[in-house]
HTML snippet that shows the backbone in 3Dmol.js (N, CA, C, O; Angstrom):
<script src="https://3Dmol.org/build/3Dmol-min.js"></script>
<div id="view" style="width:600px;height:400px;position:relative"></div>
<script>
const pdb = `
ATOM      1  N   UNK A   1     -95.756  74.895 184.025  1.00  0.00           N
ATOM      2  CA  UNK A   1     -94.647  75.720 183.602  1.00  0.00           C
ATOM      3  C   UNK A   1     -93.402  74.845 183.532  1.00  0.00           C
ATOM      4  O   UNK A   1     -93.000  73.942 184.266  1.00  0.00           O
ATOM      5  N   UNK A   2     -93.000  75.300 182.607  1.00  0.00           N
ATOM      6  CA  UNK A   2     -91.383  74.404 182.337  1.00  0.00           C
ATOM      7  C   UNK A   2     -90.137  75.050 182.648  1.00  0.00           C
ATOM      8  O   UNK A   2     -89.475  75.948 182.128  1.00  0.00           O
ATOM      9  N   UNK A   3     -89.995  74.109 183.935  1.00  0.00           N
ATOM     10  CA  UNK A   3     -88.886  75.356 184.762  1.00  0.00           C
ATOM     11  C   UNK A   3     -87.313  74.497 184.447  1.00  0.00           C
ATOM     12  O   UNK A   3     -87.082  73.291 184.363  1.00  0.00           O
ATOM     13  N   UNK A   4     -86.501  75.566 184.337  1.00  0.00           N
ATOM     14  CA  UNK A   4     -85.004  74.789 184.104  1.00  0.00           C
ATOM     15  C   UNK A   4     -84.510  73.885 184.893  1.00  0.00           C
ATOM     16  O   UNK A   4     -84.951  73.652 186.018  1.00  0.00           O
ATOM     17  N   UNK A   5     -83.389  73.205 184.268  1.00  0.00           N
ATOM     18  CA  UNK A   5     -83.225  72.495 185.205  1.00  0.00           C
ATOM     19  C   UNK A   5     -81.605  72.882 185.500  1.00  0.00           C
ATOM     20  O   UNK A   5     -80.780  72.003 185.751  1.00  0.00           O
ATOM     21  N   UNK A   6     -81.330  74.045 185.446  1.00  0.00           N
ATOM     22  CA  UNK A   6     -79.549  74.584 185.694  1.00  0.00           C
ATOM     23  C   UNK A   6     -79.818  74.223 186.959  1.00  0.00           C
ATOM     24  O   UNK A   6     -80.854  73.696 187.365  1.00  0.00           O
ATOM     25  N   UNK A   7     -78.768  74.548 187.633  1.00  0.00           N
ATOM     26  CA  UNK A   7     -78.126  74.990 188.665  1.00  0.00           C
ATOM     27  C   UNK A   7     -77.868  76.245 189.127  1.00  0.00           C
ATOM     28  O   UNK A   7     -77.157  77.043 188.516  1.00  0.00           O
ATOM     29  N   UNK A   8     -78.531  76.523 190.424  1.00  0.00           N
ATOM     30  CA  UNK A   8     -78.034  77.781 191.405  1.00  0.00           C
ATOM     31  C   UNK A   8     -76.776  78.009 191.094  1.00  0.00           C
ATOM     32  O   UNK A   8     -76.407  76.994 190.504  1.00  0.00           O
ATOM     33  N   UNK A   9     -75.651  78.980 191.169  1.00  0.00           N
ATOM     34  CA  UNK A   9     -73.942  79.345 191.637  1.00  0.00           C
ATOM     35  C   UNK A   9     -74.139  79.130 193.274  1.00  0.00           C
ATOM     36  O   UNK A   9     -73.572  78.405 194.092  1.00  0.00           O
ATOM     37  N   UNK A  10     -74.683  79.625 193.319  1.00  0.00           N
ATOM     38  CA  UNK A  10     -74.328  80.066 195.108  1.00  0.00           C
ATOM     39  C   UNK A  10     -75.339  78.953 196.047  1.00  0.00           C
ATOM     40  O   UNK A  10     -74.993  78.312 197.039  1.00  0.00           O
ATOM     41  N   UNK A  11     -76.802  78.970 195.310  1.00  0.00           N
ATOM     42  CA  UNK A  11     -77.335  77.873 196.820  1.00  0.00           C
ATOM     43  C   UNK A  11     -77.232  76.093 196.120  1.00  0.00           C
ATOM     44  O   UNK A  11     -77.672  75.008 196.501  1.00  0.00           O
ATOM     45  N   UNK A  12     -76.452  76.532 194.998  1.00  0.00           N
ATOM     46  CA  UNK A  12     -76.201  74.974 194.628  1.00  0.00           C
ATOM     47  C   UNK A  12     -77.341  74.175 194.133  1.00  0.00           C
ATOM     48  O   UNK A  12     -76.951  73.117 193.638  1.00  0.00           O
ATOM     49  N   UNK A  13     -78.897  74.367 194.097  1.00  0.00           N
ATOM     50  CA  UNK A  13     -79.661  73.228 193.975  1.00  0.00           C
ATOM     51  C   UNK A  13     -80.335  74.141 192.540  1.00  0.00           C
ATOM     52  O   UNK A  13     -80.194  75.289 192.117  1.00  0.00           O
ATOM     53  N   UNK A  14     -81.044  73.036 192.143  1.00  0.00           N
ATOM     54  CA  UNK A  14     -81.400  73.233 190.450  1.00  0.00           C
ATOM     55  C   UNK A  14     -82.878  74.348 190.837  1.00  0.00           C
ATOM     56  O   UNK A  14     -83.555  74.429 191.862  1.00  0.00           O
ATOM     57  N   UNK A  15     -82.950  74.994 189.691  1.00  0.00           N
ATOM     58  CA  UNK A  15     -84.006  75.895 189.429  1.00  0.00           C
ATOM     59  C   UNK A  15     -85.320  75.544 189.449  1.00  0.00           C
ATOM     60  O   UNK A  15     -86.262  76.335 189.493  1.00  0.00           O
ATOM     61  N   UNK A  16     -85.386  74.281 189.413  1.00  0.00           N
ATOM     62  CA  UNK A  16     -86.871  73.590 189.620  1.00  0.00           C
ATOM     63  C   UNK A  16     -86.955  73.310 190.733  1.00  0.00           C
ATOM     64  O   UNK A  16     -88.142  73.109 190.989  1.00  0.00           O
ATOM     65  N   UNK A  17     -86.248  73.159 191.703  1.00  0.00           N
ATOM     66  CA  UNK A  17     -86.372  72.431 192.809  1.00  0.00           C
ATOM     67  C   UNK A  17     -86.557  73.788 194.062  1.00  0.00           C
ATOM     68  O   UNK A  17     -86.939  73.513 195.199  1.00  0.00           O
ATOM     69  N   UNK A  18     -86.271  75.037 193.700  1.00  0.00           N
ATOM     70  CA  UNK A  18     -86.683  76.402 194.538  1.00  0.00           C
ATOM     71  C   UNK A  18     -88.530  76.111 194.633  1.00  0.00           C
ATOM     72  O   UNK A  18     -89.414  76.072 193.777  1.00  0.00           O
ATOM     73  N   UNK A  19     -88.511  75.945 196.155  1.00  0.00           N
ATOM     74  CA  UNK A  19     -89.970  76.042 197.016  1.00  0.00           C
ATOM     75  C   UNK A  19     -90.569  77.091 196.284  1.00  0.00           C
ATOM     76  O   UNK A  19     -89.971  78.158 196.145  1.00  0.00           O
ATOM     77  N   UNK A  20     -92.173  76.813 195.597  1.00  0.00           N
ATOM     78  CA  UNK A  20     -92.700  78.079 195.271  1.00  0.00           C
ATOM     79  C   UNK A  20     -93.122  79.457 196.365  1.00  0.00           C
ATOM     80  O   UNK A  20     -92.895  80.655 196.196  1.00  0.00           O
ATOM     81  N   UNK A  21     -93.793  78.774 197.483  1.00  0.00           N
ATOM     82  CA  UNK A  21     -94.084  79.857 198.403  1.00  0.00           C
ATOM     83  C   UNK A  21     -92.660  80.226 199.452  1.00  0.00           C
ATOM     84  O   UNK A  21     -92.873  80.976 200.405  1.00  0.00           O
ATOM     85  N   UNK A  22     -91.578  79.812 199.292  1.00  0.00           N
ATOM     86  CA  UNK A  22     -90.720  80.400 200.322  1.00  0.00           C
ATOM     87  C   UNK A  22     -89.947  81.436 199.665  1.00  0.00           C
ATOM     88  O   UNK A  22     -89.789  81.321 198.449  1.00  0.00           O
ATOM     89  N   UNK A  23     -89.533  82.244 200.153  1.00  0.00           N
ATOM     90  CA  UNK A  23     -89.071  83.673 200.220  1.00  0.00           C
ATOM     91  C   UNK A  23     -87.204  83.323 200.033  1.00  0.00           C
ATOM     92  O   UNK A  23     -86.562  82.591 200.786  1.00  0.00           O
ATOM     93  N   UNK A  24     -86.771  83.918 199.088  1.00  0.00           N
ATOM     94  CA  UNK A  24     -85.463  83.707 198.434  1.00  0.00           C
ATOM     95  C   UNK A  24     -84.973  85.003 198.869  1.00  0.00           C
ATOM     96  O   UNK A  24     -85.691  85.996 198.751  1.00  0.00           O
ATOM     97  N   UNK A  25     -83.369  85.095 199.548  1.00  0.00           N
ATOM     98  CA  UNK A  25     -82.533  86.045 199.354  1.00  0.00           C
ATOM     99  C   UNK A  25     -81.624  86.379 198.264  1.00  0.00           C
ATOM    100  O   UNK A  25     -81.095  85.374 197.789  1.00  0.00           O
ATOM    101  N   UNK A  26     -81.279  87.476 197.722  1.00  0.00           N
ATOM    102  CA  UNK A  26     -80.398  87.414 196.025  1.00  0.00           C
ATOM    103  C   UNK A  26     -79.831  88.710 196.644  1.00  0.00           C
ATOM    104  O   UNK A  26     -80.059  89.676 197.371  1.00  0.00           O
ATOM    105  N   UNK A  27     -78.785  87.963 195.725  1.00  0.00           N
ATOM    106  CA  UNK A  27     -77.500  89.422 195.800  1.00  0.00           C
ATOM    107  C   UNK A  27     -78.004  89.763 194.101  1.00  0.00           C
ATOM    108  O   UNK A  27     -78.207  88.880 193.267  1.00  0.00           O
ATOM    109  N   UNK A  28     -78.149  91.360 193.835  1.00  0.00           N
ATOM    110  CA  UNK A  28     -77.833  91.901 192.678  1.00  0.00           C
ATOM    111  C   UNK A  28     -77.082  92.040 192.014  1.00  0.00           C
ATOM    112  O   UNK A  28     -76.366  93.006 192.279  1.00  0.00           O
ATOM    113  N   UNK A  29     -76.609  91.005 190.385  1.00  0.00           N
ATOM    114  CA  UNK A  29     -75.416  91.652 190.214  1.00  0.00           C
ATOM    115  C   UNK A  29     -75.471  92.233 188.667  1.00  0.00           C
ATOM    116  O   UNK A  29     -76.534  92.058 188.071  1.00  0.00           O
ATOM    117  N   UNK A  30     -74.290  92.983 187.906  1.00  0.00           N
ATOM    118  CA  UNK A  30     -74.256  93.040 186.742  1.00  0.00           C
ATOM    119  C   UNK A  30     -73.723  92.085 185.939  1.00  0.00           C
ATOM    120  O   UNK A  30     -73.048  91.223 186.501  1.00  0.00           O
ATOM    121  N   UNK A  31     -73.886  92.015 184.543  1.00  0.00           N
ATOM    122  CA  UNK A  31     -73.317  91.122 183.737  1.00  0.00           C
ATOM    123  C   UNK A  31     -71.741  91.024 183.598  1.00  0.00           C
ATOM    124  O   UNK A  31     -71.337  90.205 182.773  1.00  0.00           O
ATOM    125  N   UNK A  32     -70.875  91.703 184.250  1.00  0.00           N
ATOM    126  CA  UNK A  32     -69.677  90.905 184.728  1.00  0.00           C
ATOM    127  C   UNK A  32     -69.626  89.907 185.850  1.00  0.00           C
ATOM    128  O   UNK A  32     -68.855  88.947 185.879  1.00  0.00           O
ATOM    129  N   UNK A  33     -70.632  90.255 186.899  1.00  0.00           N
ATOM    130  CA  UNK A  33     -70.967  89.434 187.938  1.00  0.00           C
ATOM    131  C   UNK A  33     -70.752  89.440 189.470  1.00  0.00           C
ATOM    132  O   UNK A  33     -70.637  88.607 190.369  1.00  0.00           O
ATOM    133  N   UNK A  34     -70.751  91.612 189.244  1.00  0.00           N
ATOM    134  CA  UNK A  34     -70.363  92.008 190.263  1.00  0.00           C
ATOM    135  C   UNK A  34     -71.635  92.758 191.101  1.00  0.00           C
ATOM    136  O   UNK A  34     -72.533  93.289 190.447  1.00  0.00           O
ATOM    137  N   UNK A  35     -71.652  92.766 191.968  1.00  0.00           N
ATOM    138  CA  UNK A  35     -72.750  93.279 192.923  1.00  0.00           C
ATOM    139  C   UNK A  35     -73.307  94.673 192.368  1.00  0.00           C
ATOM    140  O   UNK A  35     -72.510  95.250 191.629  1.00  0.00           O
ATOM    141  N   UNK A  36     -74.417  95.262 192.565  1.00  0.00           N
ATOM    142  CA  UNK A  36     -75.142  96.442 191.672  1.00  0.00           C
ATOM    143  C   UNK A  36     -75.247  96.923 193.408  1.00  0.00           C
ATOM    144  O   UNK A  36     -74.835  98.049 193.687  1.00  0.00           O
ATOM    145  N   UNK A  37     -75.570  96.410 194.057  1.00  0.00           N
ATOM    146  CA  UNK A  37     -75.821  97.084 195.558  1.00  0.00           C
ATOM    147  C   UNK A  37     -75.433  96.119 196.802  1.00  0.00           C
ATOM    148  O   UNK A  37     -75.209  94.910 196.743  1.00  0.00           O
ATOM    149  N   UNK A  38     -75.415  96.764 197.680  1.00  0.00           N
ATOM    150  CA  UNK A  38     -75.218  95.729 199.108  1.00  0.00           C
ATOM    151  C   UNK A  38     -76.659  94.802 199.559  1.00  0.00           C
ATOM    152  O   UNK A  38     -76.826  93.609 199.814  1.00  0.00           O
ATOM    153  N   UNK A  39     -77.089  95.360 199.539  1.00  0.00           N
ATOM    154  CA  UNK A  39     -78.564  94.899 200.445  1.00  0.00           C
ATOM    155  C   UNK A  39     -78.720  93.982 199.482  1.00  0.00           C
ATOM    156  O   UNK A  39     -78.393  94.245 198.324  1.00  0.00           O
ATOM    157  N   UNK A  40     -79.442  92.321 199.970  1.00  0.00           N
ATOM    158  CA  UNK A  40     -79.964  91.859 199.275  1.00  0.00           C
ATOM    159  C   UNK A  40     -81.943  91.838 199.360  1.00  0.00           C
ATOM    160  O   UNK A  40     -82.732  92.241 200.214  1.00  0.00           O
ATOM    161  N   UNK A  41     -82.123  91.150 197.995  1.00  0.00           N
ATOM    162  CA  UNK A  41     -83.621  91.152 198.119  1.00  0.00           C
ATOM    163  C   UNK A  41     -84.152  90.645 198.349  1.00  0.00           C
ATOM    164  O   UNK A  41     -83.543  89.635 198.703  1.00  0.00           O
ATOM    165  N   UNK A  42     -85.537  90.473 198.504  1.00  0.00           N
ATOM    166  CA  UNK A  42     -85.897  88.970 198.694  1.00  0.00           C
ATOM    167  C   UNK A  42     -87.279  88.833 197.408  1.00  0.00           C
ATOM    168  O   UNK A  42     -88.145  89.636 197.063  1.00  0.00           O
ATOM    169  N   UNK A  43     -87.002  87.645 197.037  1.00  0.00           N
ATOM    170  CA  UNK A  43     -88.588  87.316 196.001  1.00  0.00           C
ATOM    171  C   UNK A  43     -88.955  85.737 196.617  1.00  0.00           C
ATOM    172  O   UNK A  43     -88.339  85.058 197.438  1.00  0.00           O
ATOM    173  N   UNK A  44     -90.029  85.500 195.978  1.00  0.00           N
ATOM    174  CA  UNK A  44     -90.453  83.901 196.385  1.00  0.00           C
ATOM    175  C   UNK A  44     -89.879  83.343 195.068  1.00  0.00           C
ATOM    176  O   UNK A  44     -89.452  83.846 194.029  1.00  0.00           O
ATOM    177  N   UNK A  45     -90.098  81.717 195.691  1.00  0.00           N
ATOM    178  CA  UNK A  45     -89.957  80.727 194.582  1.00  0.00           C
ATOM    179  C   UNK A  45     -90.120  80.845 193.100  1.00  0.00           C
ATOM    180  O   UNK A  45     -89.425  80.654 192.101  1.00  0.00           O
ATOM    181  N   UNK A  46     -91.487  81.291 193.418  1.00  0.00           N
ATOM    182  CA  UNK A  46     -92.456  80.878 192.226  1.00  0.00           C
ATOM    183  C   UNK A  46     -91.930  82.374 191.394  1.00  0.00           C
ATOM    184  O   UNK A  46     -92.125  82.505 190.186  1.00  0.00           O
ATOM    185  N   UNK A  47     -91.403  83.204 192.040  1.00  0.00           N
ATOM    186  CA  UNK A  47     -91.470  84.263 191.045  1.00  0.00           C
ATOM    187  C   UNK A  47     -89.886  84.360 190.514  1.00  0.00           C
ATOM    188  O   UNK A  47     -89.426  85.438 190.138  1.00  0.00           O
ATOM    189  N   UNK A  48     -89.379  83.569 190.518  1.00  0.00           N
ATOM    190  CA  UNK A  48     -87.831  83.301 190.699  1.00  0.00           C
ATOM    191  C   UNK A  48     -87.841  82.409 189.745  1.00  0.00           C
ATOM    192  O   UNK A  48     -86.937  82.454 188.910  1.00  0.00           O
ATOM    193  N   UNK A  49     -88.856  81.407 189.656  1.00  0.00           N
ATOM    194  CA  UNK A  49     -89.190  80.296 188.359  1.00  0.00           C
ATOM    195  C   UNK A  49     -89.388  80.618 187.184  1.00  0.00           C
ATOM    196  O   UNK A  49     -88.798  80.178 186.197  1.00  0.00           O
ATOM    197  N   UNK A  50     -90.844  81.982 187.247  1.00  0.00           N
ATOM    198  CA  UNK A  50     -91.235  82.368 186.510  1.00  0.00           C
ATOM    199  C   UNK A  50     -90.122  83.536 185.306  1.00  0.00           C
ATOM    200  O   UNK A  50     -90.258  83.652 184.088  1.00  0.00           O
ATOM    201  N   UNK A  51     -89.198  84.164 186.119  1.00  0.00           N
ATOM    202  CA  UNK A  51     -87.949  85.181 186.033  1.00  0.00           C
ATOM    203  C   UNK A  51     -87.071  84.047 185.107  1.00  0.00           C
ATOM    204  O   UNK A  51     -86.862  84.369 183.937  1.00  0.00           O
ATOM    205  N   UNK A  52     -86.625  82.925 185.512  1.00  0.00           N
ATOM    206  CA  UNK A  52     -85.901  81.947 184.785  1.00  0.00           C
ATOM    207  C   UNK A  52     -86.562  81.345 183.255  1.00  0.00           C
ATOM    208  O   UNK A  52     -86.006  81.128 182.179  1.00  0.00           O
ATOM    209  N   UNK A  53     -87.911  81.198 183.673  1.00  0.00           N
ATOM    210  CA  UNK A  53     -88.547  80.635 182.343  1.00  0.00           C
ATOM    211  C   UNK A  53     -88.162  81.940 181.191  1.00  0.00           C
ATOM    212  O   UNK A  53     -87.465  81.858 180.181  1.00  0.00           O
ATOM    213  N   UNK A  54     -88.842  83.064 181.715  1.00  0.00           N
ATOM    214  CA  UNK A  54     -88.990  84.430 180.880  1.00  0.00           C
ATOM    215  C   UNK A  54     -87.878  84.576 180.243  1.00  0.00           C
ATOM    216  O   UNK A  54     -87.499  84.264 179.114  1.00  0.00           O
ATOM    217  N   UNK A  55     -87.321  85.192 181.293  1.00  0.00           N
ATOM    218  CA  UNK A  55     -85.849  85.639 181.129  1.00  0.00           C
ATOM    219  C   UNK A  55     -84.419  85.104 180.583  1.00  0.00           C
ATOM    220  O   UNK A  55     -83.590  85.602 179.822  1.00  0.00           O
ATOM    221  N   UNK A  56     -84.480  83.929 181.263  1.00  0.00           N
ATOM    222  CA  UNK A  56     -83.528  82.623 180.908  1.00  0.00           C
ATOM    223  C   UNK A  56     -82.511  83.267 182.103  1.00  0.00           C
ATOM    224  O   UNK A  56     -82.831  84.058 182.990  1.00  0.00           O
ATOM    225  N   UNK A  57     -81.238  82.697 181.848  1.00  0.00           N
ATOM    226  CA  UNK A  57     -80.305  82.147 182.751  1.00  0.00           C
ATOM    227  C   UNK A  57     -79.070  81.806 182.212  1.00  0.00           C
ATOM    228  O   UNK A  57     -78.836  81.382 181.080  1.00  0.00           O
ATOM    229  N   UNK A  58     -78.148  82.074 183.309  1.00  0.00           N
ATOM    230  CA  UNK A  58     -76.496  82.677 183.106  1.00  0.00           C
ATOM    231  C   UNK A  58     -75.357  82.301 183.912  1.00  0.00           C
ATOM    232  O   UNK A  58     -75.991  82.160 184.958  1.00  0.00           O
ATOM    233  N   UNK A  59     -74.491  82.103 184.149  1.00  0.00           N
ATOM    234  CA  UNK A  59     -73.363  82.118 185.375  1.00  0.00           C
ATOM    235  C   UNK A  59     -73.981  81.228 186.502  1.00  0.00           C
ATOM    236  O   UNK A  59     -73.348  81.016 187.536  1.00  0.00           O
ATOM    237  N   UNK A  60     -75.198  80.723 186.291  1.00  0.00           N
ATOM    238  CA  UNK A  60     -75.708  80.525 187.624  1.00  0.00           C
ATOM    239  C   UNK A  60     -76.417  81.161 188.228  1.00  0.00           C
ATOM    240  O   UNK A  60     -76.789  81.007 189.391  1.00  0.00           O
ATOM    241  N   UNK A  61     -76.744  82.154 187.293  1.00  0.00           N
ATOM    242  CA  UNK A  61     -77.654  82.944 187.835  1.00  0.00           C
ATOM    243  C   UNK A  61     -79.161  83.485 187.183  1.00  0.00           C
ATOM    244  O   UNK A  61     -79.248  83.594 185.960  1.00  0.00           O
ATOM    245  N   UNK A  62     -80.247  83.791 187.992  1.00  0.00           N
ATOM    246  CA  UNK A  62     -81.318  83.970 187.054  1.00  0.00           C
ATOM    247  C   UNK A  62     -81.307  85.227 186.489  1.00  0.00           C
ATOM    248  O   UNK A  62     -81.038  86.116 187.297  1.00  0.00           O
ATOM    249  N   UNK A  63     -81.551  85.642 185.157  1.00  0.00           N
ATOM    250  CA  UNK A  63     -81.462  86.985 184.541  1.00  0.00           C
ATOM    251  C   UNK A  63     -82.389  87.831 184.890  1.00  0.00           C
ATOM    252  O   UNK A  63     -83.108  87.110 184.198  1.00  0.00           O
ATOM    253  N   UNK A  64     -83.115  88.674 185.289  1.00  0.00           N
ATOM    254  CA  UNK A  64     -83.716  90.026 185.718  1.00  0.00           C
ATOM    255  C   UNK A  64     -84.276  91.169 184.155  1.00  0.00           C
ATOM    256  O   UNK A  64     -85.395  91.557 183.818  1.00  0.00           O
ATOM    257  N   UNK A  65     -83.113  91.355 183.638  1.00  0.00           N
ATOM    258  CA  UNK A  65     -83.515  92.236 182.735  1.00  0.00           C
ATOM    259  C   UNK A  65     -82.188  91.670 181.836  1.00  0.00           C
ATOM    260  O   UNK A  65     -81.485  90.716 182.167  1.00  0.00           O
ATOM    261  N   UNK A  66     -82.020  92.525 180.579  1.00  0.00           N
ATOM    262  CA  UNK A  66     -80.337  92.969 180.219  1.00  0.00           C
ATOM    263  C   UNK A  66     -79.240  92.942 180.474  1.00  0.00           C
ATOM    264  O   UNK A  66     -78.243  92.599 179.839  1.00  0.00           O
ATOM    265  N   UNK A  67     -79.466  93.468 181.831  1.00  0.00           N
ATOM    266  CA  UNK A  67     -78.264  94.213 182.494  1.00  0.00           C
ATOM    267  C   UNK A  67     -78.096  93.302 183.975  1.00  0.00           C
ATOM    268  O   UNK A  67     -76.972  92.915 184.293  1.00  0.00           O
ATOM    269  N   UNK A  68     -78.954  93.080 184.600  1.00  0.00           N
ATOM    270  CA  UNK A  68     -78.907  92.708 186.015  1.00  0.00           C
ATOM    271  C   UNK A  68     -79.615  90.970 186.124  1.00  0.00           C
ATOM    272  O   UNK A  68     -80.468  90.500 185.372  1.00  0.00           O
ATOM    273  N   UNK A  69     -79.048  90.389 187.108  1.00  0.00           N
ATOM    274  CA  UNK A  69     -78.888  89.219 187.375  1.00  0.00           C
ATOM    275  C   UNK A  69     -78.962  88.873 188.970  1.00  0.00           C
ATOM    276  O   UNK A  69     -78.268  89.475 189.789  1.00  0.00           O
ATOM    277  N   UNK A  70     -79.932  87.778 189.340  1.00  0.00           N
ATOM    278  CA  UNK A  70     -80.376  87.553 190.536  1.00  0.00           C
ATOM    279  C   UNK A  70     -78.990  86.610 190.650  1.00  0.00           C
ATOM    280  O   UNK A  70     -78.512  86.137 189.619  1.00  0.00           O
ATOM    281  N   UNK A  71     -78.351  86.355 191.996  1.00  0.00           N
ATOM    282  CA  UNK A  71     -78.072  85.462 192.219  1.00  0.00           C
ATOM    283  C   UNK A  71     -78.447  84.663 193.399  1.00  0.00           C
ATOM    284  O   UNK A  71     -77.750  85.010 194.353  1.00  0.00           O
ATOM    285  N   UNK A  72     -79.287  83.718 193.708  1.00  0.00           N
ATOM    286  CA  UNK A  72     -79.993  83.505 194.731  1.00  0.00           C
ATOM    287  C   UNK A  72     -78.742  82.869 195.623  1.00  0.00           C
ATOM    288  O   UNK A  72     -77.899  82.045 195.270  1.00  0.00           O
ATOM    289  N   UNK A  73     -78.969  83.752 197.314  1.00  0.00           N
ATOM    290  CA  UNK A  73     -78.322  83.052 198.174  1.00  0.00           C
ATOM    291  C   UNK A  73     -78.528  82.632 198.948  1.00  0.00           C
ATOM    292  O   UNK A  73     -77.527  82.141 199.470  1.00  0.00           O
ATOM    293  N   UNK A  74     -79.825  82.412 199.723  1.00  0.00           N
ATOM    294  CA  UNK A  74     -80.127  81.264 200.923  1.00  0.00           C
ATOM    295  C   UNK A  74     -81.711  81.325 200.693  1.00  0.00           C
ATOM    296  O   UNK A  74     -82.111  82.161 199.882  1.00  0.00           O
ATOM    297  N   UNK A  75     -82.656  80.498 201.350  1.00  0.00           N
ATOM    298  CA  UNK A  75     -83.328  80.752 201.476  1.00  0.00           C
ATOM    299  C   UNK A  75     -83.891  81.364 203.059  1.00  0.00           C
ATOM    300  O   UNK A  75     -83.655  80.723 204.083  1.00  0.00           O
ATOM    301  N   UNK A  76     -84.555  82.504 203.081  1.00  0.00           N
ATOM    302  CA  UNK A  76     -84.928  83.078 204.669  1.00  0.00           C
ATOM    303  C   UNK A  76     -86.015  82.019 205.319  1.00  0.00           C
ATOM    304  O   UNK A  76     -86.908  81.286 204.894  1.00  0.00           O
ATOM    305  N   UNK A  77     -85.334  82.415 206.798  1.00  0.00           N
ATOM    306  CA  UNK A  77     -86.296  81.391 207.226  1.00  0.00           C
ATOM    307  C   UNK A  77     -87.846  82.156 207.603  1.00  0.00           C
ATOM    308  O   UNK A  77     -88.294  83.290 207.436  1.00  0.00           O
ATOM    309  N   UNK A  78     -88.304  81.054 208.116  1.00  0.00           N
ATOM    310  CA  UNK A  78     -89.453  81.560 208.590  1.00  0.00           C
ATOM    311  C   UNK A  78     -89.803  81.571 210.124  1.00  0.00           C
ATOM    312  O   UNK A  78     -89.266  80.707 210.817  1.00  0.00           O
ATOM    313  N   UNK A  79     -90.508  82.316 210.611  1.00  0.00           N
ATOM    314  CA  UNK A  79     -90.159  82.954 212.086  1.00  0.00           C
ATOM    315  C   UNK A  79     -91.458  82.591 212.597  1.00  0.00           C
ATOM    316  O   UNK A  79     -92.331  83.451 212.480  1.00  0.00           O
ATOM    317  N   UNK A  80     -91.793  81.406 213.184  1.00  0.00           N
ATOM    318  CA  UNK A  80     -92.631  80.588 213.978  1.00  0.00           C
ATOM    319  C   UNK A  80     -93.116  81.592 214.750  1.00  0.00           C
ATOM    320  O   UNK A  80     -92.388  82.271 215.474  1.00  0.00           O
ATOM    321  N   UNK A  81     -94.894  81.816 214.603  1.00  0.00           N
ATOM    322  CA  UNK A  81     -95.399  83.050 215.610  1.00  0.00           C
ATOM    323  C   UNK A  81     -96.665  81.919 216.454  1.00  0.00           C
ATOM    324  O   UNK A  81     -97.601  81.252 216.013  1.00  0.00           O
ATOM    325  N   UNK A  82     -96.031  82.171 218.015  1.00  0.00           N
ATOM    326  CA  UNK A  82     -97.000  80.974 218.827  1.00  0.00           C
ATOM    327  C   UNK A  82     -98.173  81.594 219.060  1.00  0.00           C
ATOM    328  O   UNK A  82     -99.085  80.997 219.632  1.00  0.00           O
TER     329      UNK A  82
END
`;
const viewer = $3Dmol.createViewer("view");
viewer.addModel(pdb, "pdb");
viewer.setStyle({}, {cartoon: {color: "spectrum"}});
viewer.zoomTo();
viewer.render();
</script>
């Protein structure tokens, strides 16, 4: 797959370089570039790649549909079970 090579807005690192199996937090926003809700979501890498290839890409941000726009903001960690 031929993944972009933009740039995040918010976690700063390029669109190819998002871990496929780790779990991404995104704020929702609309195409002015304002939040659609509080809560953010979470998707993985790979489906965040795949959203960018499809969809394409904006502000820094990956497009969703039309109307709405991921903006990825950290990645979650993962919670070590002994």
């Amino acid at each position: 797959m031929a993944v972009s090579n933009k740039i995040l807005k918010t976690l700063g690192i390029e669109v190819k370089d998002l871990k496929d199996d780790a779990i991404y937090r995104c704020s929702v926003k609309d195409k002015k570039g304002e939040k659609t809700r509080e809560e953010l979501i979470e998707i993985t890498g790979i489906e965040l790649k795949t959203l960018a290839e499809m969809q394409g890409y904006k502000k820094g941000m990956i497009r969703y549909n039309k109307n709405l726009y991921y903006d990825v903001v950290e990645e979650k960690e993962k919670l070590l079970v002994h």
